[in-house]
C-alpha positions in Angstrom: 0.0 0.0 0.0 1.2 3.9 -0.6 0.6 7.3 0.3 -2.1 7.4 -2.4 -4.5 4.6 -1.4 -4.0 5.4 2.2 -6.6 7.0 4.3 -4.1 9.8 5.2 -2.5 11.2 1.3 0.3 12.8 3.4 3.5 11.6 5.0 3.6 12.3 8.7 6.8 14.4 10.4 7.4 13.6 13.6 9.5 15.1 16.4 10.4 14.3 20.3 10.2 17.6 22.1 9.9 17.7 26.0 7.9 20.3 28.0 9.3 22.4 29.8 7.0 23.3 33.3 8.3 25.0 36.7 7.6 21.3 38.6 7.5 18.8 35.9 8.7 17.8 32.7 6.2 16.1 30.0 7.5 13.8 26.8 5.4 14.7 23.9 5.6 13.9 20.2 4.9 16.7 17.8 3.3 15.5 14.4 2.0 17.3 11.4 1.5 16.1 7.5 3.6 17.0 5.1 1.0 18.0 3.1 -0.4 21.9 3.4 -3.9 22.3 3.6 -5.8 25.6 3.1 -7.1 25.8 6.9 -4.0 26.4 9.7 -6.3 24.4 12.7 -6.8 20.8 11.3 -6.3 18.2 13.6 -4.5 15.0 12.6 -6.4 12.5 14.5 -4.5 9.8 16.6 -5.1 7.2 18.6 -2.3 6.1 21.4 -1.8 2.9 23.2 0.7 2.7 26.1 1.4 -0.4 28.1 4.0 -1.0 30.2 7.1 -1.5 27.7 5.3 -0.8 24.4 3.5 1.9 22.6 1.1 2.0 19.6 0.6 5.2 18.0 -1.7 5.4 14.8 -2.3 8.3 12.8 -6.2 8.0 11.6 -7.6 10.8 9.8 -7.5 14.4 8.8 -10.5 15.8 10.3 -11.5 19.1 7.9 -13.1 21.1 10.2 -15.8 23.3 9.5 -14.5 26.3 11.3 -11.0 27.6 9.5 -8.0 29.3 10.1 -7.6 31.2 6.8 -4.0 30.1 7.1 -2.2 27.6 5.2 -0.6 25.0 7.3 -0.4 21.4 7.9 -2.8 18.8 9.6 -0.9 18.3 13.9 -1.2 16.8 16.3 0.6 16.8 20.0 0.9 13.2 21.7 1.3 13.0 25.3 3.4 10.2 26.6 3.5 11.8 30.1 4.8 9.7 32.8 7.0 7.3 30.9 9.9 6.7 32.8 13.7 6.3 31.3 14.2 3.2 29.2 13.7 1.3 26.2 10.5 1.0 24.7 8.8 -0.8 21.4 7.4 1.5 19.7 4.4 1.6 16.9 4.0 4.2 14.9 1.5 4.2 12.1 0.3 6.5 9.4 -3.3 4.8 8.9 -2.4 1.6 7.5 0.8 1.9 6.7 3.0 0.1 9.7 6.1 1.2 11.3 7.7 -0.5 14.4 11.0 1.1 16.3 12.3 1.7 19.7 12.0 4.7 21.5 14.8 5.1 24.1 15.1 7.7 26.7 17.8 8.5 29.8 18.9 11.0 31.5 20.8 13.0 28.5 18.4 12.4 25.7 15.3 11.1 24.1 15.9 8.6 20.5 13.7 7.5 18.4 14.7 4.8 16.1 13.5 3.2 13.0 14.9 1.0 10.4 12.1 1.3 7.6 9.7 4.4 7.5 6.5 3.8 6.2 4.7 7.1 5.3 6.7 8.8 7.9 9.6 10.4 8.5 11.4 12.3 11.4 12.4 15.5 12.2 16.0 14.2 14.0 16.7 11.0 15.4 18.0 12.5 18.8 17.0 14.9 20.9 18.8 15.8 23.9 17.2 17.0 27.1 17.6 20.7 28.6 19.9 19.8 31.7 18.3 21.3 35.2 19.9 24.9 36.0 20.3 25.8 32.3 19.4 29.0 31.2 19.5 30.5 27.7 18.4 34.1 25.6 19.0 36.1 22.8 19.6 39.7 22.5 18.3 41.4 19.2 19.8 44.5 18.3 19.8 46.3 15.2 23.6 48.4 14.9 27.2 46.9 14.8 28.3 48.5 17.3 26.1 47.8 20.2 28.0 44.3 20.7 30.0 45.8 23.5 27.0 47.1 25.3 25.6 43.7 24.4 28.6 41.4 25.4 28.9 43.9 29.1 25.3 43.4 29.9 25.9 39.7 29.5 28.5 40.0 32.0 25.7 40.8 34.6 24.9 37.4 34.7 28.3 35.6 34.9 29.1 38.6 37.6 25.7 37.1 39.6 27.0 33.3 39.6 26.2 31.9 36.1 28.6 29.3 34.9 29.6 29.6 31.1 30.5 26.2 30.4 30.6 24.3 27.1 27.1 22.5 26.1 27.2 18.7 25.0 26.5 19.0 21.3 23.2 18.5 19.8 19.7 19.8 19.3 17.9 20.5 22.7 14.6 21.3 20.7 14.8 24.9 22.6 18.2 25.6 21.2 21.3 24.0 19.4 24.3 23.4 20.4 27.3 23.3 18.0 30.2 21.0 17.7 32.6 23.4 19.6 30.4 23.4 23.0 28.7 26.9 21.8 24.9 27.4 21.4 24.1 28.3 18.0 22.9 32.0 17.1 20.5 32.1 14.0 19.6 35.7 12.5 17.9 34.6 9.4 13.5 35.5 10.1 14.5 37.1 13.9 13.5 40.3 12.9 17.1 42.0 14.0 20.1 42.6 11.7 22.4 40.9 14.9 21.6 38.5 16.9 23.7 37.2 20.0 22.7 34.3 21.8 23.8 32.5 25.2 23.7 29.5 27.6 24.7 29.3 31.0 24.1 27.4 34.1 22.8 29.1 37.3 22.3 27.4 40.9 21.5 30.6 42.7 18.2 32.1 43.5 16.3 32.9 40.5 14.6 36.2 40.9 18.4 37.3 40.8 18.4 36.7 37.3 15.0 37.9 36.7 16.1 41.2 38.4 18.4 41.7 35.6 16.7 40.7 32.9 13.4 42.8 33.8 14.8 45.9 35.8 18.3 46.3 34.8 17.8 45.7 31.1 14.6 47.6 31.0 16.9 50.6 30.9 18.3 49.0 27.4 14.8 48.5 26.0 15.4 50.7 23.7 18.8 49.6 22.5 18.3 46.0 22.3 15.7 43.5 23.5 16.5 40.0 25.3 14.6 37.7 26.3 16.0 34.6 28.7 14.5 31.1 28.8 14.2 28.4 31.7 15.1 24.8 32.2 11.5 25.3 33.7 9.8 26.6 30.6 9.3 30.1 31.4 10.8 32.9 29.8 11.8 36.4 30.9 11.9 39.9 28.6 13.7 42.9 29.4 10.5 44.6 27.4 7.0 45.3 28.2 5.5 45.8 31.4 
């Protein structure tokens, strides 16, 4: 059977990503067609099975819905395999009636998903690694040359406060990338500045310290350059706004 006689005329992307909450952390698959359909909010319809070393995932149906998004966008879908523990699991994952069967492994680093033969899907990246606890990261947007030094002193703050600048294991974190040299990987292309500097760092202190800096401190460079930090507990702070 192919893509053409299946009851889903689309392959399926799929990716690992973990959320990110201040007391928890929840493994979820991210899925949408490869198709584009004229309406931004269709569901892909799934059904999930999990028992206690196996799961069985199967992609259903496009549901058109009557209310649209005037957007054009694929079919997703988000799949909740909260509360699976580290380990090795069998793993089904079908588009319709076309059958797939892999193993999904998971540990402390990083989350894997591995297949031999994809049928009518396809992956986003075969690892993913996990943001360690105590990691913080940002991006400061700016739109002249010569603000780096302003940039680079403000990002002092934070290393002056107790922040540990240590090289990254390499990899993509979903959140962020991290490049074969241990640095975290700054991409301008679509983030609306002409420069773009980003940063990782670990931090075991109290965090309204960094929240201090971020919020009251940079305010004052709001209209220089804007940053915003994220969380190894899924929130984010701006140096903008309120």
């Amino acid at each position: 059977m192919d893509l053409k006689s299946n009851p889903i005329d689309s392959k399926i992307i799929i990716e690992a990503k973990e959320v990110l909450e201040p007391n928890s952390r929840r493994l979820t698959l991210i899925a949408k067609t490869e198709r584009i359909y004229p309406c931004l909010n269709y569901p892909l319809i799934t059904n999930k099975e999990v028992e206690d070393n196996s799961l069985k995932i199967t992609f259903t149906s496009v549901l058109k819905t009557d209310f649209c998004f005037t957007a054009l966008g694929p079919a997703t879908s988000m799949i909740d395999l909260n509360g699976i523990s580290n380990g090795e699991y069998e793993i089904e994952i079908n588009n319709a009636n076309l059958k797939n069967n892999g193993i999904l492994k998971i540990t402390d680093l990083d989350i894997s998903i591995l297949f031999n033969q994809k049928n009518g899907i396809d992956f986003v990246r075969q690892n993913t690694k996990r943001v360690p606890e105590n990691t913080y990261w940002g991006t400061i947007g700016y739109h002249q040359s010569s603000t780096l030094a302003l940039v680079d002193e403000f990002i002092q703050k934070f290393e002056d406060a107790g922040a540990k600048f240590n090289k990254q294991l390499p990899g993509h974190y979903f959140y962020y990338e991290i490049d074969n040299s241990g640095e975290i990987v700054s991409t301008v292309e679509n983030s609306g500045y002409y420069f773009l500097k980003s940063f990782i760092f670990q931090y075991d202190g109290d965090e309204s310290k960094l929240k201090e800096i971020v919020q009251i401190e940079g305010k004052n460079y709001k209209e220089i350059f804007n940053l915003g930090l994220e969380t190894y507990k899924g929130e984010i702070f701006y140096n903008w706004g309120n």
